[in-house]
C-alpha positions in Angstrom: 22.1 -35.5 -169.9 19.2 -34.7 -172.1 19.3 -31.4 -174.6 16.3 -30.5 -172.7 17.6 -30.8 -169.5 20.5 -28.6 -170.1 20.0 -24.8 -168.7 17.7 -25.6 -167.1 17.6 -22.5 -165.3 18.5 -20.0 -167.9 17.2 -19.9 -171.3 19.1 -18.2 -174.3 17.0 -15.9 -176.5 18.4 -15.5 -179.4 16.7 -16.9 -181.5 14.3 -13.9 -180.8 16.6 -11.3 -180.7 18.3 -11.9 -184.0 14.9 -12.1 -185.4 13.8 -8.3 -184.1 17.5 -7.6 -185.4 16.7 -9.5 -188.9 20.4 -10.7 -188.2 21.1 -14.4 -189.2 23.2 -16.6 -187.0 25.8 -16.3 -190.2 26.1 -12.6 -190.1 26.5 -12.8 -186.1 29.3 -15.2 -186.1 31.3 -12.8 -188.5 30.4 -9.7 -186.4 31.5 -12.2 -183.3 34.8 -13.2 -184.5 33.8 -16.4 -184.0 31.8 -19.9 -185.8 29.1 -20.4 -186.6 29.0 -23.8 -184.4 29.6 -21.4 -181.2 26.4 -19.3 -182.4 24.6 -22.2 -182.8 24.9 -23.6 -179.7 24.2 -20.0 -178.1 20.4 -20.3 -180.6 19.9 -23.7 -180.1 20.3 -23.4 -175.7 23.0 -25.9 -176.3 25.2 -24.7 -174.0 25.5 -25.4 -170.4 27.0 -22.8 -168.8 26.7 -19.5 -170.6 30.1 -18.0 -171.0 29.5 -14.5 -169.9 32.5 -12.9 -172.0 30.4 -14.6 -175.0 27.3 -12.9 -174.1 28.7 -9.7 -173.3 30.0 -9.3 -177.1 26.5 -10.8 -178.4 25.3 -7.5 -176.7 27.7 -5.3 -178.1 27.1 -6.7 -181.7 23.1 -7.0 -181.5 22.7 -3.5 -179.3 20.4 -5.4 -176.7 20.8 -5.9 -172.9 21.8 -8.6 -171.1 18.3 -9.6 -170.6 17.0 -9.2 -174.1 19.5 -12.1 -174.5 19.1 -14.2 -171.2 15.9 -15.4 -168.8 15.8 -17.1 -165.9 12.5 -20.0 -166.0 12.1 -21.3 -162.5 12.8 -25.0 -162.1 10.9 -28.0 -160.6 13.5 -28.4 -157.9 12.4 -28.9 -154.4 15.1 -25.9 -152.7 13.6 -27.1 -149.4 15.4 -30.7 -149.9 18.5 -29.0 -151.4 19.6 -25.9 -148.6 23.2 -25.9 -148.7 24.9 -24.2 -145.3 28.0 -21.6 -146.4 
């Protein structure tokens, strides 16, 4: 699978948000508790399914909502060819 073809649904922002915050990915991972290589896969939209845990304490450490941090870009998939019956 492509990097580009990963999330395709949900884009993460942080990038941005640390930017307004004039946090660095560094300083976030030590606020986090965690590496730098999870952080970076959270800026980079590396990750494939966002794990919501992960983005809950993102919002706690940069003081931002959910969707300061998360937006949802409409695909090219055809939903007509796709219905699923539940």
């Amino acid at each position: 699978m492509k990097s580009d073809q990963k999330n395709k649904g949900i884009l993460i922002n942080l990038k941005v948000v640390l930017d307004k915050k004039n946090m660095t990915k560094k300083e976030l991972a030590k606020k986090m508790n965690t590496s730098i290589g999870v952080v970076n896969r959270y800026y980079y939209n590396k990750i494939i399914m966002p794990n919501s845990n992960m983005i809950c304490r993102m919002c706690r450490v940069l003081n931002c909502n959910i969707s300061d941090l998360l937006t949802f870009k409409e695909s090219n998939i055809e939903y007509e060819n796709n219905k699923t019956s539940y």
